[in-house]
C-alpha positions, 0 to 999 in steps of 0.5 A, spaced: 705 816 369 702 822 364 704 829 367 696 831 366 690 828 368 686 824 364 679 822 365 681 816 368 686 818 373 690 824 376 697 826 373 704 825 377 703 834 377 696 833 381 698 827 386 704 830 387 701 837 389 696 833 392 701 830 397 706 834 398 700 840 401 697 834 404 704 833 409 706 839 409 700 843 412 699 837 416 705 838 419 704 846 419 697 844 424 701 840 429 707 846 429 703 851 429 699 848 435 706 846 439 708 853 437 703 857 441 705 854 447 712 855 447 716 860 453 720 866 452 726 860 453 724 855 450 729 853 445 725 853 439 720 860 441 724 865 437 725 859 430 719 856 429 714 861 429 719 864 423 718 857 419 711 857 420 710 862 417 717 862 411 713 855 409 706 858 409 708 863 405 711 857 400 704 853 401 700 859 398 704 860 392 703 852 391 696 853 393 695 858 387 699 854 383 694 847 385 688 852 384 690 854 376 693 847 375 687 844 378 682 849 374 687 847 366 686 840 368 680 834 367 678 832 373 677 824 373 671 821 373 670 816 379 668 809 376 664 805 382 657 804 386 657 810 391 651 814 391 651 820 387 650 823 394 657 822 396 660 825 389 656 833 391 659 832 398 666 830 395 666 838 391 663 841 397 669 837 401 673 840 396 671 847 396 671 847 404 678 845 405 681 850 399 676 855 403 680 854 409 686 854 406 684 861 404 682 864 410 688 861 414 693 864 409 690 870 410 689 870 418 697 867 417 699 874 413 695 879 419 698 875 423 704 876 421 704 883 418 700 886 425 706 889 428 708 893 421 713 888 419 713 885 412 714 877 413 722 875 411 721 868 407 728 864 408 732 871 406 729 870 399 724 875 398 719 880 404 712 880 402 711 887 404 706 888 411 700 892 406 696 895 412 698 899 418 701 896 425 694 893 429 696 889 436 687 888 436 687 886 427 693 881 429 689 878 436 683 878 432 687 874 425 690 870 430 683 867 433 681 866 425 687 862 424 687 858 430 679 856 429 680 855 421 686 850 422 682 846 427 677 845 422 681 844 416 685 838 420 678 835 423 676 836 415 683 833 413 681 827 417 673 827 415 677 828 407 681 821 408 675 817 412 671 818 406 677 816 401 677 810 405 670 808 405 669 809 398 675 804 397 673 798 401 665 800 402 663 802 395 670 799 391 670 804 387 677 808 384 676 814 389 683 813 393 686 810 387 687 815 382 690 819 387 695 814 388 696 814 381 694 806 380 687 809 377 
């Protein structure tokens, strides 16, 4: 399997980014939604929140690193009888989910800087809290991330049907050139 794109198929590079993103934040939505309703003495109150945001901290960076990756590379032609129609709904599909992507990264940050702290990521590094403490901008963030997480996953849902429809209904390589057969 070639490293980059090709006309014909993605490269290990995309599909690699493309899973990898696609299982972690599909565990980060489920994590995040069993985190919200944790107690003080919950076990798991005082670690997972930590995580979340230590991985959505890694996730932005890969995201950045998908964007660029995903603007030097072609992107491969789908060969099939699917509409033209599904093709402009597909960009628009993609720009959607990278939009939420980009709005839960955002409110995950105001989140967790609305106290006035940066966010420590595995004892590595801090990313500085930019702006001053604001218990009504980390409300405010919070309500942003919990509704742009929940479109994201219903998109991601949305994502995965239309990828198998074109496989099995249209028979053309949509589905396949994200597993690497072309």
């Amino acid at each position: 399997m070639q490293i980059g794109n090709s006309a014909k198929t993605y490269g290990a590079v995309s599909i690699a980014l493309h899973w990898l993103m696609a299982v972690a934040l599909i565990g980060m939505y489920f994590v995040g939604d069993y985190m919200v309703e944790l107690e003080y003495y919950d076990r798991l109150y005082h670690t997972l929140p930590g995580l979340h945001k230590e991985v959505g901290v890694l996730l932005g960076t890969l995201l950045l690193v998908r964007l660029v990756w995903a603007i030097a590379q072609p992107r491969p032609q789908i060969v099939g009888n699917a509409p033209a129609f599904t093709h402009t709904l597909g960009k628009l599909g993609h720009l959607a989910l990278y939009g939420l992507l980009i709005v839960m990264l955002i409110s995950g940050y105001l989140i967790s800087t609305a106290k006035g702290h940066g966010i420590n990521v595995f004892d590595w590094f801090e990313v500085p809290a930019l702006l001053p403490q604001s218990k009504e901008r980390g409300e405010l963030a919070g309500d942003i991330h919990e509704i742009a997480g929940t479109l994201f996953i219903l998109l991601v849902g949305v994502h995965a049907l239309a990828a198998f429809i074109h496989h099995f209904y249209w028979k053309d390589n949509t589905l396949t050139r994200m597993l690497g057969k072309g």
